[in-house]
N, CA, C and O of each residue as an XYZ file, in Angstrom:
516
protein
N     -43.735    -72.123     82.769
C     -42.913    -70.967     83.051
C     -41.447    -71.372     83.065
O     -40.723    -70.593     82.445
N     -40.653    -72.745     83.811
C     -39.828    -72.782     83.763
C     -39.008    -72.989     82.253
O     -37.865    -72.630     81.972
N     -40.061    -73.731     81.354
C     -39.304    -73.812     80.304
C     -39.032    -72.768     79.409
O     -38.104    -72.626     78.613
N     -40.199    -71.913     79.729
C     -39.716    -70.235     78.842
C     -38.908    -69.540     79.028
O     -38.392    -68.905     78.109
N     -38.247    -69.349     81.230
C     -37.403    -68.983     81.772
C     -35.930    -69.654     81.232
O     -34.931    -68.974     80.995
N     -35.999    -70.956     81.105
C     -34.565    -71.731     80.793
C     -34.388    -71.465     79.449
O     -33.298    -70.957     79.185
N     -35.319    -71.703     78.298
C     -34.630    -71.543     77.169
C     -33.831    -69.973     76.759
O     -32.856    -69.798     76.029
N     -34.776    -68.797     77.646
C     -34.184    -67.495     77.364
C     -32.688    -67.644     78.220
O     -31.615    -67.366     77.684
N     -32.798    -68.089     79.515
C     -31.299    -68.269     79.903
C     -30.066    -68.781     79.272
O     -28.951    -68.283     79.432
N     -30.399    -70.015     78.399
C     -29.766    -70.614     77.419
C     -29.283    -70.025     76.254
O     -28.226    -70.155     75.638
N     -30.481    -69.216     76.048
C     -30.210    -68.643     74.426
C     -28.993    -67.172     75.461
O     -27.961    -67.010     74.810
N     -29.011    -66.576     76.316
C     -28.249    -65.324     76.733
C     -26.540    -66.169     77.090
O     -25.378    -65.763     77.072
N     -27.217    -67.532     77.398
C     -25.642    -68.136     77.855
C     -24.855    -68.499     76.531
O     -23.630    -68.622     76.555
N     -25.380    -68.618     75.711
C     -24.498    -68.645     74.609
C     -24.788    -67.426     73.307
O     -24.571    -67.488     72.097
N     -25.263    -66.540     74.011
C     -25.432    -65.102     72.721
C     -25.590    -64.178     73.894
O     -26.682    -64.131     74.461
N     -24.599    -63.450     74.295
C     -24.637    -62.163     74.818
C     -24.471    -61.047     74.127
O     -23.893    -60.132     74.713
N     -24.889    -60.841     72.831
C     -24.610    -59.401     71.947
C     -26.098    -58.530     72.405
O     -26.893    -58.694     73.331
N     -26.030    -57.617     71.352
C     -26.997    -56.850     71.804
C     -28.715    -57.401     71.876
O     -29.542    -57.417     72.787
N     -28.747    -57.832     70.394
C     -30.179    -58.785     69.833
C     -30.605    -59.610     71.319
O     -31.735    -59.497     71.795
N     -29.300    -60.622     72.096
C     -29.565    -61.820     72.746
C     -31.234    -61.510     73.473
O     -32.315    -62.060     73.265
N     -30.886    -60.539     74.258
C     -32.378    -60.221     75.016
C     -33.483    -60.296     73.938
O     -34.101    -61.306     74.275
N     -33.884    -59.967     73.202
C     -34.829    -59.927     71.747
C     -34.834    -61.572     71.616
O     -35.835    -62.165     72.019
N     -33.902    -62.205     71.145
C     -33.934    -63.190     70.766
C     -34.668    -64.488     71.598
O     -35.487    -65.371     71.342
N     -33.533    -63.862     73.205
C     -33.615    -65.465     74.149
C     -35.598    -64.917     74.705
O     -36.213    -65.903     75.111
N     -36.204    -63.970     74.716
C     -37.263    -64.210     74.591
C     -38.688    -64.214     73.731
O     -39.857    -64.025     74.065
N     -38.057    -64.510     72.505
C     -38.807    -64.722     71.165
C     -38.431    -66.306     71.304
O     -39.302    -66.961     70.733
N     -37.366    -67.181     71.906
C     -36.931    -68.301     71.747
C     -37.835    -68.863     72.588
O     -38.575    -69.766     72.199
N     -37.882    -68.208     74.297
C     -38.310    -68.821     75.306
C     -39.945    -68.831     75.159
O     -40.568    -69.850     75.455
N     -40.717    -67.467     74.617
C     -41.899    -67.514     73.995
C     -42.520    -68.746     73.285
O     -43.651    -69.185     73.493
N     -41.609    -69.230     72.422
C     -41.850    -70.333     71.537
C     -41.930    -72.065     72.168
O     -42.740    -72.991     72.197
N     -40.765    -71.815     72.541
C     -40.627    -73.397     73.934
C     -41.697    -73.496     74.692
O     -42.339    -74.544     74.761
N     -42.043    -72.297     75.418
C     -43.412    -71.828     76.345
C     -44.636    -72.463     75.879
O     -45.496    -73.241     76.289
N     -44.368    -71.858     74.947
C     -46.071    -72.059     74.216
C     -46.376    -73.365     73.517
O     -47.501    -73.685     73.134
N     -45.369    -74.032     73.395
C     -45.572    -75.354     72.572
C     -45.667    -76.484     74.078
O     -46.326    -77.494     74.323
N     -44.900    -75.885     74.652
C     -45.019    -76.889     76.321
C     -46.255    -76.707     76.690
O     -47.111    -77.585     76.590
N     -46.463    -75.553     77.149
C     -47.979    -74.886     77.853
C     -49.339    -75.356     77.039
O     -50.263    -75.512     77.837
N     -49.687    -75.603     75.782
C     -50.426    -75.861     75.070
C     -50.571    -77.501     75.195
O     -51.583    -78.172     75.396
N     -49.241    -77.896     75.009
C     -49.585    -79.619     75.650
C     -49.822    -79.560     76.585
O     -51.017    -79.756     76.804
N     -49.060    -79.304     77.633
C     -49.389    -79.370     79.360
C     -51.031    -79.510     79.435
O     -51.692    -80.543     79.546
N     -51.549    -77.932     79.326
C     -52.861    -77.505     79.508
C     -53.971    -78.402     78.839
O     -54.887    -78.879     79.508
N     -53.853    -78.587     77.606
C     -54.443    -79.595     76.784
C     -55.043    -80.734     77.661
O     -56.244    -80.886     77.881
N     -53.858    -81.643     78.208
C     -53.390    -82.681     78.587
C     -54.216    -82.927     79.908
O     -55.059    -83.811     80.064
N     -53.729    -81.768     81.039
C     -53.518    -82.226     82.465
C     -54.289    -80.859     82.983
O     -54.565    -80.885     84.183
N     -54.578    -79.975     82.448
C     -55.680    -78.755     82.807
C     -56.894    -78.831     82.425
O     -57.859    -78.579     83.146
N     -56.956    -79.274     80.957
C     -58.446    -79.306     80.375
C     -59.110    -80.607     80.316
O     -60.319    -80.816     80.211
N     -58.052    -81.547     80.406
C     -58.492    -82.742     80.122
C     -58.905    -82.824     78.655
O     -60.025    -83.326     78.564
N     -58.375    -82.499     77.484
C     -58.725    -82.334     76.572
C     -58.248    -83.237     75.235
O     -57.109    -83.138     74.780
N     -59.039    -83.930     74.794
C     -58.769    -84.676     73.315
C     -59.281    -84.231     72.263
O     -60.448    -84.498     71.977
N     -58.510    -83.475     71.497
C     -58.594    -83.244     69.944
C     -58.904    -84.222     68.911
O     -58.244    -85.240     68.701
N     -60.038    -83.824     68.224
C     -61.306    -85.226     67.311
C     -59.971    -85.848     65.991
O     -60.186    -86.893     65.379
N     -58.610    -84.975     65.731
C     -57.952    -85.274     64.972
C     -57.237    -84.534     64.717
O     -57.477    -83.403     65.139
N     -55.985    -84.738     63.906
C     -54.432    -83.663     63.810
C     -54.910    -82.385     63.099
O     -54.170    -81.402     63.152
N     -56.008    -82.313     62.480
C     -56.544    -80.835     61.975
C     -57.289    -80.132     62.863
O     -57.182    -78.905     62.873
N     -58.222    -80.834     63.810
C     -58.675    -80.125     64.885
C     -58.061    -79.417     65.937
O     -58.360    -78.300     66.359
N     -56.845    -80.459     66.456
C     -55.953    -80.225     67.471
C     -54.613    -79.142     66.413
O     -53.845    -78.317     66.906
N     -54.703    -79.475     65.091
C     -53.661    -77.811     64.678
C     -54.695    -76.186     64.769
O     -54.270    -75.040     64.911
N     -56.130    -76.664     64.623
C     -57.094    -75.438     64.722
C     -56.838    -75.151     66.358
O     -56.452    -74.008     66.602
N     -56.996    -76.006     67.453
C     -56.538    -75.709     68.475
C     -55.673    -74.767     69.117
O     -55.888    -73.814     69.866
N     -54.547    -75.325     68.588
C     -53.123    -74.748     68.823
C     -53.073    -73.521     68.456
O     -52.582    -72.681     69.210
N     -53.674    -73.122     66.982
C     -53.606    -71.840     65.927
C     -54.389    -70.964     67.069
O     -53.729    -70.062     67.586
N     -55.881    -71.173     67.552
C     -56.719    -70.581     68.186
C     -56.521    -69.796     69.757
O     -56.951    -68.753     70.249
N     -55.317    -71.303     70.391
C     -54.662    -70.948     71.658
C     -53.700    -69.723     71.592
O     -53.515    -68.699     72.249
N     -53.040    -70.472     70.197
C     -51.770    -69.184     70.372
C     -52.322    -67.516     69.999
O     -51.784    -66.500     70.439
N     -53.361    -67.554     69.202
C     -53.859    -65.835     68.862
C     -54.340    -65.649     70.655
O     -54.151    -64.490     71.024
N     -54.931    -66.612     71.816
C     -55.693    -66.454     72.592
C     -54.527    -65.763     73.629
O     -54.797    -65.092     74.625
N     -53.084    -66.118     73.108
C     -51.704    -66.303     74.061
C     -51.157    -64.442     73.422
O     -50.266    -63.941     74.109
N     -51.683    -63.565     72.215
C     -51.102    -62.678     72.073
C     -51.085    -61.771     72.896
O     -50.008    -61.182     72.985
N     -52.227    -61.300     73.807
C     -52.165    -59.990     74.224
C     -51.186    -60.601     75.757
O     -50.133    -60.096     76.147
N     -52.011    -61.958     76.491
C     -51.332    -62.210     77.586
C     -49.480    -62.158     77.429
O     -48.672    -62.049     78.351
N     -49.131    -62.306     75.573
C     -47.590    -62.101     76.294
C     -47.259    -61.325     75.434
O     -46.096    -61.480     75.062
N     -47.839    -60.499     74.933
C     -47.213    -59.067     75.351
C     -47.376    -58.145     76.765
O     -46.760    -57.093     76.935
N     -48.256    -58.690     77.684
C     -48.276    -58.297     78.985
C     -47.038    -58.725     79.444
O     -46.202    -57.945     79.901
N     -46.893    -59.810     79.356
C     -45.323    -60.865     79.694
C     -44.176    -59.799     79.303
O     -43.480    -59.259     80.162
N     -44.071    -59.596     78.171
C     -42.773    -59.407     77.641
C     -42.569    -57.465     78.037
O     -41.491    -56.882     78.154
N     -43.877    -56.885     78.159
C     -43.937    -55.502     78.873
C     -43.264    -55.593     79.957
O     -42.250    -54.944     80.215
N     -43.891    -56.560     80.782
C     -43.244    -56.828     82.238
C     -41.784    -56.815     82.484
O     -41.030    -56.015     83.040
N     -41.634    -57.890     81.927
C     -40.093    -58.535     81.700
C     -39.372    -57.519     81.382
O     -38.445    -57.128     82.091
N     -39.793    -56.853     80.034
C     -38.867    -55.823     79.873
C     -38.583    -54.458     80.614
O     -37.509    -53.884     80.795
N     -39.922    -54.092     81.008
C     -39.828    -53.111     81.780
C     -38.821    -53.078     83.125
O     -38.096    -52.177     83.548
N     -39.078    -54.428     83.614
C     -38.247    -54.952     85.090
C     -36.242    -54.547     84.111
O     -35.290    -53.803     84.347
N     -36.486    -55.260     83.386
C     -34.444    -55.050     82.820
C     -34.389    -53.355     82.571
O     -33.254    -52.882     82.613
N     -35.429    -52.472     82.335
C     -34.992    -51.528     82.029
C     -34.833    -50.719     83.190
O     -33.923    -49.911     83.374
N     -36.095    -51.076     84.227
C     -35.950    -50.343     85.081
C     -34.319    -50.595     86.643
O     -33.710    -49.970     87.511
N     -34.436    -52.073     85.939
C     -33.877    -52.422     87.379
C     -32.528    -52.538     87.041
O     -31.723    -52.113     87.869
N     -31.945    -53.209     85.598
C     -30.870    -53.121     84.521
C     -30.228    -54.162     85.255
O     -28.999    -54.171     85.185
N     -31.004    -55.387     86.213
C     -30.059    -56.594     86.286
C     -30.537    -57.477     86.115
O     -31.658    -57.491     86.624
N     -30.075    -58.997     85.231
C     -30.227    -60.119     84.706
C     -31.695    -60.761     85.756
O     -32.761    -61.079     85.229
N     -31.496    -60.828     86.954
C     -31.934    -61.432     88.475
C     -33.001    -60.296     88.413
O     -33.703    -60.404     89.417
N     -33.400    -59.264     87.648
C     -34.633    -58.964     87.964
C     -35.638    -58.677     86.586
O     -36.837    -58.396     86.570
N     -34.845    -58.826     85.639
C     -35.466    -59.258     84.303
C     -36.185    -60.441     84.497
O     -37.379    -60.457     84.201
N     -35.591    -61.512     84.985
C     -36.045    -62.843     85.243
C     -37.491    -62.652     86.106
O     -38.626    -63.020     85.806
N     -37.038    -61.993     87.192
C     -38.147    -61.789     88.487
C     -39.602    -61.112     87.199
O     -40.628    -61.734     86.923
N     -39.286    -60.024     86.769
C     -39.948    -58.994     85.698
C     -40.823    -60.315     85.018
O     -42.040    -60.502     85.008
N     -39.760    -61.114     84.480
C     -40.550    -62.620     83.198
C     -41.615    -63.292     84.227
O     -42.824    -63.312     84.000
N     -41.097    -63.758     85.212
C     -41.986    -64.271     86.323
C     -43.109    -63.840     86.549
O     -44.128    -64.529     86.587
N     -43.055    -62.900     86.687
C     -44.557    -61.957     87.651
C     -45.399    -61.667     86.412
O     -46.558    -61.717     86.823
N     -45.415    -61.397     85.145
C     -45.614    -61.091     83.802
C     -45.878    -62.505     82.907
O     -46.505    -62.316     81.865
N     -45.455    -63.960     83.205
C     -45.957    -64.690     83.157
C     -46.802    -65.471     83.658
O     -47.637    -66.177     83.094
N     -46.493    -65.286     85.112
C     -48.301    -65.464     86.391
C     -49.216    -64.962     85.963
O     -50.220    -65.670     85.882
N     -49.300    -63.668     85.536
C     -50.025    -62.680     85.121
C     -50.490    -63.437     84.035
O     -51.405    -64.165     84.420
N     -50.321    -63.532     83.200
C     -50.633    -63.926     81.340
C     -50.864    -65.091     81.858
O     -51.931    -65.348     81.301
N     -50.643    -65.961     82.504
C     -51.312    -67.537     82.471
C     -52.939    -67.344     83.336
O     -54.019    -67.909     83.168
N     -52.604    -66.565     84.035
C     -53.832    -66.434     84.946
C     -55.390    -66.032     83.706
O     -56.442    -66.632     83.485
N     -54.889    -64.966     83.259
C     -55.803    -64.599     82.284
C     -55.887    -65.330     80.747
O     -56.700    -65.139     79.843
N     -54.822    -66.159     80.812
C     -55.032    -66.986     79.851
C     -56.166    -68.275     79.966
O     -57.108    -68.696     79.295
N     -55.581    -68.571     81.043
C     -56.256    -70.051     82.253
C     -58.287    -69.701     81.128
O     -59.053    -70.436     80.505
N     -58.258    -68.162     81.498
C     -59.953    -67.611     81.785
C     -59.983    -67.518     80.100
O     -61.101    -67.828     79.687
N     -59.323    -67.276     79.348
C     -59.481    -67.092     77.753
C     -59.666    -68.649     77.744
O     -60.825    -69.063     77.778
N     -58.702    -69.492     77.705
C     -58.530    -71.070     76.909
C     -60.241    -71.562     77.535
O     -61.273    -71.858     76.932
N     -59.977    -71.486     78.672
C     -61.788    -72.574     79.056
C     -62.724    -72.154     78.510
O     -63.535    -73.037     78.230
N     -63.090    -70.843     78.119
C     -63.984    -69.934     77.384
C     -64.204    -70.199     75.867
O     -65.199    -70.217     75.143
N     -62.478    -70.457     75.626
C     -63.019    -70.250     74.037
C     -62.323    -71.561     73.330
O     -62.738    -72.164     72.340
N     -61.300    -71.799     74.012
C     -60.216    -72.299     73.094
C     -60.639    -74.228     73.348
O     -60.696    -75.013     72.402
N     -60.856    -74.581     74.665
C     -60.772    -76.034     75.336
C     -62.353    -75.979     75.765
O     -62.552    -76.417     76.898
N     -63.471    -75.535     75.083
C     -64.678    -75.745     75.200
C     -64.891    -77.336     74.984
O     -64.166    -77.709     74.061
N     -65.511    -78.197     75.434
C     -66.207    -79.426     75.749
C     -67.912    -79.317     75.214
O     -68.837    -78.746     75.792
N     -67.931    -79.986     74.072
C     -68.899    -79.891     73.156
C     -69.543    -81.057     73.859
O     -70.773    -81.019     73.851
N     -68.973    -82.108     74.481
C     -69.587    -83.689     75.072
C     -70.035    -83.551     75.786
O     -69.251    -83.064     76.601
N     -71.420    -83.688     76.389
C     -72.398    -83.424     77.438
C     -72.100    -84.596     78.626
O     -72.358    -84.503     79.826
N     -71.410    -85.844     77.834
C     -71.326    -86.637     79.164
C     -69.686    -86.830     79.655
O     -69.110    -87.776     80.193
N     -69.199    -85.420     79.191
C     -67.971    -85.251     80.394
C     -68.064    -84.901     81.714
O     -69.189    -84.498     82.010
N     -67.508    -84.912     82.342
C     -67.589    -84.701     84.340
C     -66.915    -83.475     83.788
O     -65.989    -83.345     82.988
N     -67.731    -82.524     84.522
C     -67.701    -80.840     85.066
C     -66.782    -81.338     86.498
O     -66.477    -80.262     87.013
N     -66.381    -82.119     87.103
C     -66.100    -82.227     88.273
C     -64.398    -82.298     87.994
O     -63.535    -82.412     88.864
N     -64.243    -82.222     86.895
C     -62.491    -82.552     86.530
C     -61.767    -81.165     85.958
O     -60.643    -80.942     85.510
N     -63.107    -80.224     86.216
C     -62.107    -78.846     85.812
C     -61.105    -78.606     87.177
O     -60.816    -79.171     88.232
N     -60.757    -77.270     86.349
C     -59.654    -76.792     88.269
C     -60.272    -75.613     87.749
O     -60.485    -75.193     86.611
N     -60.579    -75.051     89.317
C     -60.949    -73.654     89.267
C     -60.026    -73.131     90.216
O     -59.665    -73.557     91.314
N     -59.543    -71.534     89.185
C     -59.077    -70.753     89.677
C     -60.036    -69.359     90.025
O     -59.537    -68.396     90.609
């Protein structure tokens, strides 16, 4: 979350025209998802990809798994700037709208995306939410 939050801050601190909002979270979307996909991979699923074509089928599979959760995100987010029309609650809006989308993501990726085909992995190293 923080890195999706900072890069959209970044991209508004140096592009305040009209697009910037459009942009700094199509930017922060992207940072997000390339962080979050390692992270989770890594230190959520415990997960090793059999090779660089498996682990790009991965990624391809995570990110269609990441569409609806952020357009929930970006509903949120946006809805919060329209309704509230300040920077400090757009942010709050991205926040609560990205809890949201990770939570239900968390339940998509173990399901479909970071399945464990190896029978002699430890079930004891998931995290349950």
């Amino acid at each position: 979350m923080a890195s999706n939050l900072a890069a959209q801050a970044l991209v508004m601190y140096f592009d305040n025209n009209s697009h910037a909002m459009l942009l700094s979270m199509l930017v922060g979307t992207g940072v997000g998802l390339v962080t979050k996909y390692t992270l989770d991979k890594r230190y959520i699923f415990i997960f090793k990809a059999e090779n660089l074509a498996h682990d790009g089928r991965l990624f391809l599979l995570y990110s269609v798994m990441g569409i609806v959760t952020t357009a929930l995100f970006w509903i949120i987010e946006y809805g919060f700037h329209w309704i509230f029309a300040t920077e400090l609650m757009r942010y709050i809006g991205g926040a609560i709208g990205l809890i949201m989308g990770y939570l239900i993501k968390y339940r998509l990726d173990k399901q479909f995306v970071f399945v464990n085909k190896n029978p002699n992995v430890s079930k004891s190293t998931e995290v349950l939410i």
